[in-house]
C-alpha positions in Angstrom: 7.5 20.9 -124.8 8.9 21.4 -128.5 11.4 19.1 -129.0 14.3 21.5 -129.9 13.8 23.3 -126.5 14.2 19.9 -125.2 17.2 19.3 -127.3 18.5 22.7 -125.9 17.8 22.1 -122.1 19.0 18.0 -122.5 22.1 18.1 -125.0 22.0 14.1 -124.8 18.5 13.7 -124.9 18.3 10.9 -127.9 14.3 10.8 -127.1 13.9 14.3 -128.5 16.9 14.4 -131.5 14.7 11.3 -132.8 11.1 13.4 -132.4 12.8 15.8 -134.5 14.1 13.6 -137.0 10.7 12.3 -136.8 9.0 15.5 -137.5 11.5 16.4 -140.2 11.2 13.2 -142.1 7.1 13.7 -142.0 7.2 17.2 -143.6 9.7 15.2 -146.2 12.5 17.5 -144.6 15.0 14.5 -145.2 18.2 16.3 -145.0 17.1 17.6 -141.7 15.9 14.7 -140.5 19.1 12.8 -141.2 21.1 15.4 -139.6 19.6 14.6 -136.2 19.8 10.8 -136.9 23.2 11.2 -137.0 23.3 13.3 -133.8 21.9 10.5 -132.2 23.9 7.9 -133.8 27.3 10.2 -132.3 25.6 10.2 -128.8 24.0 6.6 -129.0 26.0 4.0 -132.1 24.2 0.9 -132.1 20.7 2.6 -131.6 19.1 0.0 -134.1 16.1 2.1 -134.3 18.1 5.0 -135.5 19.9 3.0 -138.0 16.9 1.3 -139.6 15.4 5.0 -139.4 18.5 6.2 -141.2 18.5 3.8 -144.1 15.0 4.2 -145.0 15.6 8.1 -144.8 18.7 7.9 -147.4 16.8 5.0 -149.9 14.0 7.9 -149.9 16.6 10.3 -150.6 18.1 8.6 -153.2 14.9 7.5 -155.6 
């Protein structure tokens, strides 16, 4: 199943918001990417993954 259907048919689904961020980040998408981190990070706040995800989304951002 694509990942935003799933995002559509399970609003809280952190499993698919991090796919997408994921997927995002991959096709160097960044800004997308780190607008479903932070989805995830409303839904789920001390998802270490996420965070650690996160960082190393913004330190590409920012070189």
């Amino acid at each position: 199943m694509d990942a935003r259907k799933a995002v559509a048919l399970d609003p809280s689904s952190v499993k698919s918001r991090y796919r997408l961020a994921v997927a995002f980040a991959n096709l160097q998408l960044f800004e997308m990417a780190l607008k479903y981190l932070e989805e995830i990070l409303e839904i789920d706040p001390k998802n270490k993954e996420t965070i650690k995800f996160k960082e190393a989304i913004k330190n590409k951002v920012s070189t």
